[in-house]
GUGU-575535 format. One line per 4 residues: number of its first residue (from 1); their letters; for each residue x, y, z of C-alpha. Coordinates in Angstrom, 3 decimals. Example, Ala and Ser with C-alpha at 12.3 -4.5 7.8 and 13.67 -1.06 7.14 Angstrom:
<pts>
1	AS	12.300:-4.500:7.800  13.670:-1.060:7.140
</pts>
This chain:
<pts>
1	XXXX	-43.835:-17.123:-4.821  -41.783:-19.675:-2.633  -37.903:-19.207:-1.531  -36.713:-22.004:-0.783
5	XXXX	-32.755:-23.534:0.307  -32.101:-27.279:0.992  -29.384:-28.836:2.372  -27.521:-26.000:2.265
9	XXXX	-23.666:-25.581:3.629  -21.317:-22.555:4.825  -17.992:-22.624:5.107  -15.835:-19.438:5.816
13	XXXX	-12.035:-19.104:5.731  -11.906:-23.092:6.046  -14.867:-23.560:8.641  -18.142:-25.121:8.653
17	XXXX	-20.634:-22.262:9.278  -23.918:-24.278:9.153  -24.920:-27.295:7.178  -27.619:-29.815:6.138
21	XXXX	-29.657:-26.217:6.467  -33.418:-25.919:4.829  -35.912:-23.215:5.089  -38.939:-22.076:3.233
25	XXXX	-40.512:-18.781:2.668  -43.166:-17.426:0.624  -45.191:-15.243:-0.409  -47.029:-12.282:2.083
29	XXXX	-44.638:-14.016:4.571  -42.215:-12.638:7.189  -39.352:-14.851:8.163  -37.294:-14.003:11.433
33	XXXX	-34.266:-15.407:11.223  -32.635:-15.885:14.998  -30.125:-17.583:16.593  -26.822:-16.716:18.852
37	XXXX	-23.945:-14.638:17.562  -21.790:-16.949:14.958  -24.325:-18.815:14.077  -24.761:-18.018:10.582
41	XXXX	-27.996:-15.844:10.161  -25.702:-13.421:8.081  -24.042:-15.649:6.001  -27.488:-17.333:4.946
45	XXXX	-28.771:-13.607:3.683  -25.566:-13.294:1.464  -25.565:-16.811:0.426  -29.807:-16.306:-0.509
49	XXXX	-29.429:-13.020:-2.599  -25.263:-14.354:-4.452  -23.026:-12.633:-2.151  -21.046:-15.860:-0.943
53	XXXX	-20.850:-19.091:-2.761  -22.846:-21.843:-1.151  -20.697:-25.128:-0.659  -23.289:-27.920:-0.834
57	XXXX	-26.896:-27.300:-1.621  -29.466:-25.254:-3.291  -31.482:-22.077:-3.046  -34.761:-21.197:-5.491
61	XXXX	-37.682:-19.345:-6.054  -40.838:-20.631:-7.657  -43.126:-18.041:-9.279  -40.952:-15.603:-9.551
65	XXXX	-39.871:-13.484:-12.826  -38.273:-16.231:-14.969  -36.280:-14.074:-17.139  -34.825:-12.563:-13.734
69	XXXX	-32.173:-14.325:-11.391  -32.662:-14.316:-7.919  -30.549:-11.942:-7.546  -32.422:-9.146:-9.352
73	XXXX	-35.273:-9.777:-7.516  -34.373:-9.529:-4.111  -33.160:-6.529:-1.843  -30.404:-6.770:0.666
77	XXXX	-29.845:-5.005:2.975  -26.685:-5.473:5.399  -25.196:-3.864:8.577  -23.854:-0.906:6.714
81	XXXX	-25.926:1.315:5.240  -24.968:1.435:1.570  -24.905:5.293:0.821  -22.915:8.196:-0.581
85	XXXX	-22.256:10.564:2.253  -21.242:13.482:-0.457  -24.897:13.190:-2.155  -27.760:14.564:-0.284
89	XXXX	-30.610:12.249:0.639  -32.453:12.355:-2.008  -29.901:11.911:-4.660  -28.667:8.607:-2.920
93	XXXX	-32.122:7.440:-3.534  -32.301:8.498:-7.751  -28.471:7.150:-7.771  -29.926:3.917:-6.218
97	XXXX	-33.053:4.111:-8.837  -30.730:4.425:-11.857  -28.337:2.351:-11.179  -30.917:-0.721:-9.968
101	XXXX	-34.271:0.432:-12.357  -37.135:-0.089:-9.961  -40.851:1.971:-10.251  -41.036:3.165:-6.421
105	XXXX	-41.168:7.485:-6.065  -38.210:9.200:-4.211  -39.672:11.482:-2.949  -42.739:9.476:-1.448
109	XXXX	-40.303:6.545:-0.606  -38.537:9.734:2.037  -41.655:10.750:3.418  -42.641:7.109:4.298
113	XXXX	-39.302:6.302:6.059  -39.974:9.748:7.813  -37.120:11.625:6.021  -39.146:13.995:3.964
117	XXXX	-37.493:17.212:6.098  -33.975:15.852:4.700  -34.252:15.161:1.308  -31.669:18.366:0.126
121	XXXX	-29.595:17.254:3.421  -25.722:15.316:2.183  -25.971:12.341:3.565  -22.992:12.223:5.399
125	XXXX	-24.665:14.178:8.405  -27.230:11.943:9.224  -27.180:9.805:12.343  -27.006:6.054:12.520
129	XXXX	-30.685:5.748:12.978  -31.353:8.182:9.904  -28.910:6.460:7.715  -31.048:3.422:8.422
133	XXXX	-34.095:4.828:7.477  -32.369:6.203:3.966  -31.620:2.397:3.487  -35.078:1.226:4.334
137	XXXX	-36.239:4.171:1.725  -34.334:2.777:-1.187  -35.976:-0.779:-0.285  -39.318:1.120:-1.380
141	XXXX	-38.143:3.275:-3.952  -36.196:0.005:-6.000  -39.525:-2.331:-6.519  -38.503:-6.303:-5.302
145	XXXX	-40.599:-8.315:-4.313  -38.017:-10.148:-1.390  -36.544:-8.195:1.669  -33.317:-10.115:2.782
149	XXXX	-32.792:-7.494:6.040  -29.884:-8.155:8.431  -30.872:-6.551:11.854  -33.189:-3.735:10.297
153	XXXX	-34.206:-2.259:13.280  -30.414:-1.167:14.393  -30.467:1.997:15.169  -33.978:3.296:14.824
157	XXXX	-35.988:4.598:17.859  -39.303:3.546:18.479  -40.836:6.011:16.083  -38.433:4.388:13.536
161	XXXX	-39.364:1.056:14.489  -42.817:1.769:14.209  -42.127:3.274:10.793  -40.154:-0.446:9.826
165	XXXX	-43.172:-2.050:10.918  -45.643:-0.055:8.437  -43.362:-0.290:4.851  -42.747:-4.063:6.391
169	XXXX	-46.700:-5.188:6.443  -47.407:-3.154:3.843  -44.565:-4.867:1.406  -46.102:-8.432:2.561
173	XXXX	-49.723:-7.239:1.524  -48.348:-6.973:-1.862  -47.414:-10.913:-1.787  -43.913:-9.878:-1.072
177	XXXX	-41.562:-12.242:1.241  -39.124:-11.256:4.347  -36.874:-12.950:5.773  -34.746:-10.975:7.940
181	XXXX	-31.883:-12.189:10.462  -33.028:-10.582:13.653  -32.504:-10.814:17.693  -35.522:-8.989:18.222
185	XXXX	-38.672:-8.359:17.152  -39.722:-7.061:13.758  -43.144:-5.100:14.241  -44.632:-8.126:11.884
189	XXXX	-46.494:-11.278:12.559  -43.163:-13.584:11.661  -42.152:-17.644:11.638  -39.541:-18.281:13.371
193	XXXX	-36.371:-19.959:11.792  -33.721:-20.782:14.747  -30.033:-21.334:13.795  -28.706:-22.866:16.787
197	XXXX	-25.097:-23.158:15.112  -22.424:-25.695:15.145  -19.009:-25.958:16.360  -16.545:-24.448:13.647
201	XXXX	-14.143:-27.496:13.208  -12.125:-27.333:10.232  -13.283:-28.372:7.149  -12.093:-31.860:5.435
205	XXXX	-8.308:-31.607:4.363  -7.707:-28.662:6.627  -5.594:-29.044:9.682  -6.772:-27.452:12.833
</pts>
């Protein structure tokens, strides 16, 4: 598989975000996206898997599952942790399963991320760095073959981290791509993609 964006432009309540942007990724392939704060790492992840609408350019994926859209085949995974604090651990995951299909195991997917103890735990009493693990469990229990992760080492400790690093090589030895927006390491062998952003001046027909 190959992910790839050309020319590709942001702009956010009236701003230029980045532009005349191109990057590549494929397949068994960690990207690290990195950059200073404002630069646009975010935005590119949400623009990649359909959350925000991309102003000039294109993004594709060759090889892929044609009768999928990009969409369905990618995983993102954002600052907040996506879960259901009234459902215990392990029914976030089967909601997660049901409502996205996927083949991964619950169960197994928890005692990889190092939550086995917790499964029959509600979710909302888990800590930052174990709600971040619960999100890193549903990336293996919903099978897709690209990781879009925005800072997925918040909040874990080192065992945690070490954990990330594990599911993360192990999903590129299955030909799976990466590309996470990052301001430290990942655990992985990565290429680095820098955003070195752009002043924010005001698009065309806007006033400042």
């Amino acid at each position: 598989m190959r992910l790839t964006g050309r020319s590709l432009e942001c702009i956010r309540g009236g701003r230029e975000i980045f532009g005349s942007l191109d990057f590549e990724a494929v397949s068994g392939e960690a990207l690290a996206v990195t950059g200073p704060n404002g630069a646009g790492k975010s935005s590119l992840l949400r623009i990649i898997t359909g959350l925000l609408p991309l102003a000039e350019g294109t993004v594709r994926l060759e090889g892929g599952d044609a009768e999928l859209t990009l969409a369905e085949q990618t995983h993102y995974l954002g600052h907040r942790d996506p879960l259901k604090p009234s459902l215990t651990v392990i029914e976030n995951l089967r909601f997660w399963q049901a409502f996205l299909g996927g083949g991964g195991d619950p169960e197994q997917a928890l005692i990889a991320s190092g939550l086995g103890h917790a499964a029959d735990l509600p979710a909302g009493f888990l800590s930052a760095g174990q709600r971040r693990r619960l999100s890193i469990a549903r990336l293996l229990t919903v099978k897709r073959p690209i990781w879009l992760l925005d800072e997925p080492t918040s909040a874990l400790d080192q065992d945690g981290q070490a954990m990330f690093a594990e599911v993360a090589t192990a999903h590129l030895k299955s030909e799976g791509i990466l590309v996470a927006a990052t301001h430290g390491p990942l655990g992985v062998p990565s290429r680095q993609f820098a955003m070195s952003g752009m002043p924010t001046m005001p698009a065309a027909g806007m006033l400042a």
